[in-house]
C-alpha positions, 0 to 999 in steps of 0.5 A: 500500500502506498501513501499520498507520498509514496507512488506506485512502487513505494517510491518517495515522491520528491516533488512533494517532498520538496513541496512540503519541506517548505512549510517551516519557512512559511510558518516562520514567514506567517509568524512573524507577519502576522504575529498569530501562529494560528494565522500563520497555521492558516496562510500555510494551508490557504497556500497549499490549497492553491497549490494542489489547486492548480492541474499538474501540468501547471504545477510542473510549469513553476520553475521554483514552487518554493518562490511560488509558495512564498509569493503566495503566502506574502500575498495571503498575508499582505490581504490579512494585514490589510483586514487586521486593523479593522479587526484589531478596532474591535478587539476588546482592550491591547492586542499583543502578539501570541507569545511563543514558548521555548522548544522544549516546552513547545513539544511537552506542552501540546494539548493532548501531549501530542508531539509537536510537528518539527516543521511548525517549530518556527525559528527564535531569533532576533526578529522574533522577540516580543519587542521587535514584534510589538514594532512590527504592529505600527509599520504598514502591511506594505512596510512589514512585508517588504522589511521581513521578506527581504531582511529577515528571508533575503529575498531581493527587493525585485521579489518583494516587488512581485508581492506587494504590488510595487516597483523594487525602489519603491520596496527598498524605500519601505525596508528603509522606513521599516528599519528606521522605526526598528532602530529609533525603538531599540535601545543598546541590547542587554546581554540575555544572562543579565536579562535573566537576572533581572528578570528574576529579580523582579519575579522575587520582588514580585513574590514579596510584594516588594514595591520599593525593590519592583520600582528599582528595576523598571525604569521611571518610563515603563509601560506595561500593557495586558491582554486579555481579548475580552475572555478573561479580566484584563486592564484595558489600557497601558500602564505607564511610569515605573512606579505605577507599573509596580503597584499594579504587579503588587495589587495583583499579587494581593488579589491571587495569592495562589499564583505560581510565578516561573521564569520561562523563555518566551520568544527566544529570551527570558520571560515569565508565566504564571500558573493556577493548578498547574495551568497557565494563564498568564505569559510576560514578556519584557524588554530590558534596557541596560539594567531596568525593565523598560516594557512588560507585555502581558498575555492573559488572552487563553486563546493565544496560550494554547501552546503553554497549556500543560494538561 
């Protein structure tokens, strides 16, 4: 008997296998464009679709599938961007990206305990971090296509060109636009052990109810922003200033004593979540600048948690 990969002769098909090879770079693509694994889990589909959509003789006519592929799903996104922000009007409260848990905890955490597919493991690095992400929201579609596929993926700005609809000086001008806003919201990058060490630092105050030692690790500016997608209590707008930031963390301290605070990686750097009977229901992200927390991103959301559930 044969499978949909294996033809008449139990030979492995290798068009398909090199078809199918490509879904982990347009998982990662997804991801980072739109900020949504579960979004990017339905580019990806859309994509094949159309793919096994089209006859064969016009399958084998594609010169690269894997640049049709990826031209496919840059449009898909590109149309989703373009909807998210109506979409985003509506959304009860901040709206912050899905967090992503560490690898390890990726595959032990999948509901069910199934096995994590390794081709939907998207790849951590700095165009991931929740920081970068939360940028990537206030750039056009246009700018965050033009920035990912060509910095991120290395595609020529010729190819961008093809996806977004524009001439290839008029998607080098994007790129550039795009990294302006990148570089005006990044401070100077703090080491990843120093940032675990603040972390925890301000997971022990936190644990204390220590306000006068959660205010020595925020800076004055910090922000922290929820989100809580109208399914579960959630502040509904930014908390700013460093003070401020740390009576809340405090006050929620007080009201849920049965919180378990643990030190996690989220999105490839160091992070927090906090859990209820063993499940969690809260996942922080923070950005460090030297040493003060300078953003605390809270996702409380359970929709965009279902990768850290642990039963």
């Amino acid at each position: 008997m044969t499978t949909p990969s294996e033809p008449a002769g139990g030979r492995t098909d290798p068009s398909l296998s090199a078809i199918m090879s490509e879904r982990r770079q347009l998982i990662n693509l997804g991801y980072r464009l739109l900020g949504s694994l579960a979004d990017a889990e339905d580019v990806v589909q859309e994509t094949y679709a159309r793919w096994y959509g089209m006859s064969q003789q016009q399958r084998e006519a594609i010169e690269s599938p894997g640049a049709w592929l990826t031209k496919v799903a840059g449009r898909i996104c590109l149309d989703l961007l373009g909807s998210a922000r109506a979409r985003r009007e509506r959304y009860v409260g901040e709206w912050i990206p899905e967090p992503l848990p560490d690898r390890r905890e990726w595959i032990n955490g999948r509901p069910g305990g199934a096995t994590a597919d390794p081709a939907d493991r998207v790849t951590l690095d700095e165009s991931i971090t929740m920081a970068f992400l939360v940028v990537l929201e206030s750039m056009t579609p246009a700018q965050r296509v033009a920035l990912i596929l060509h910095d991120v993926f290395r595609y020529s700005f010729a190819e961008v060109a093809e996806i977004v609809g524009r001439t290839p000086t008029a998607c080098r001008q994007l790129a550039s636009s795009a990294r302006r806003r990148i570089r005006a919201s990044q401070a100077p990058a703090t080491p990843t052990a120093r940032q675990a060490g603040i972390i925890r630092d301000f997971k022990q105050a936190w644990e204390a109810q220590d306000i006068d030692a959660l205010i020595g690790l925020l800076d004055p500016d910090a922000t922290a922003i929820a989100d809580g997608g109208g399914l579960v209590s959630a502040v509904l707008r930014p908390i700013e200033g460093g003070e401020q930031v740390a009576r809340y963390a405090v006050d929620i301290a007080g009201r849920a004593p049965d919180l378990t605070i643990l030190e996690r990686t989220v999105n490839g750097q160091p992070g927090l979540i906090a859990q209820q009977n063993g499940v969690t229901v809260m996942v922080m992200a923070f950005d460090v600048a030297g040493d003060r927390i300078k953003h605390i991103w809270a996702v409380r959301n359970p929709e965009k948690l279902r990768l850290w559930t642990t039963g």
